[in-house]
Structure formats: C-alpha cells, structure tokens
C-alpha positions, 0 to 999 in steps of 0.5 A, spaced: 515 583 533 507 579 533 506 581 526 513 578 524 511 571 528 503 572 525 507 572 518 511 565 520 505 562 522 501 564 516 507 561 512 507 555 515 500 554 515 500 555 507 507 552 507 502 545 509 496 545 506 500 546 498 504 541 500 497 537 503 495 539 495 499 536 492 500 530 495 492 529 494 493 531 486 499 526 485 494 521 489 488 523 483 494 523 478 495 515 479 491 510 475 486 506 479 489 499 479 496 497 482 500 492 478 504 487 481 511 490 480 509 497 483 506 492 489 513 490 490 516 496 490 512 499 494 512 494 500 518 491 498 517 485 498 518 480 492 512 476 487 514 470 490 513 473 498 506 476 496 503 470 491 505 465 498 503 470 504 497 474 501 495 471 495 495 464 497 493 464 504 485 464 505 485 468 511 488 475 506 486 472 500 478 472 503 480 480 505 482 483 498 478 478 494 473 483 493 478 489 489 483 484 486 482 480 479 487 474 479 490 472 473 488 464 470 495 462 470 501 463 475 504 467 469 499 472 468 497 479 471 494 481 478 491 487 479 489 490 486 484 497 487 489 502 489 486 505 494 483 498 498 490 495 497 494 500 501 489 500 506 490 493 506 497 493 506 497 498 512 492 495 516 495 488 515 503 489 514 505 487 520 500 481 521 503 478 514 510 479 517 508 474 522 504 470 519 510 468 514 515 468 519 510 463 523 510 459 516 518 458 515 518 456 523 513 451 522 517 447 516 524 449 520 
C-alpha cells in the first residue's frame, strides 16, 4: 500500500514538472515582441482603450517607455518587450481599470 501511494505521488511530482516544461518551451518559443493585436487579445481590451489608458497617459506611458517603440503616427506599429509588458500589465491591471473608470467619471 505506501509503495502504491509513493508511486502516485512520483506520478504527480513528474505530472507537474513536465507540465511546468512545457509551459517554459511555449514561453521560449514566442517571439520576443508582442504587437498591439496580440495585446488586445491577451488583456481584453480594445486598441483605443490601450493607446488612451496606457499609451497616452504619462503616469504608464514613463513606465513602459523603456521596452516599447511608438510608432510616428497613430496608424502605425507598437511593439512591447513580451516579457516586461506582461509584468507591466500583471503589476498594473487593476491600477489601469481604476484609472480609466476615474477618467469616464471625470467628463460624466
């Protein structure tokens, strides 16, 4: 009977650091920049929303300036550092949700 339970948990231990793996090769396997349209899938946010709440607003403009190229126009390309804008957007998520609600609260 402890061999059968040493055995389950030998399973699940390999069970989570395969599934760990391959979590780790799917992140070495995306391209080092993240484009707007993948940014608006991953968050759920629209272009409009990011280019206002994020992008235009000094306060997270200053904050993923140093990992982002803008493009000259409005019509143009952004690109972010993948890595530091997911930080950026998992550190700051609900910050920019409040931030824009107070900003539709302020010209209501």
């Amino acid at each position: 009977m402890e061999t059968l339970l040493n055995l389950e948990m030998l399973n699940k231990l390999i069970d989570e650091r395969v599934n760990q793996r391959i979590e780790e090769i799917k992140q070495e396997e995306q391209p080092l920049n993240i484009k707007m349209p993948e940014l608006i899938k991953i968050t759920g946010w629209s272009r409009d929303f990011i280019v206002k709440n994020i992008i235009n607003r000094n306060y997270f403009r200053g904050k993923i300036e140093p990992f982002s190229k803008f493009p000259k126009n409005d019509r143009g390309e952004y690109r972010f550092h993948r890595k530091k804008m997911m930080a950026f957007i998992d550190e700051y998520y609900e910050e920019i949700e409040e931030r824009a609600k107070e900003g539709r609260k302020r010209w209501h």
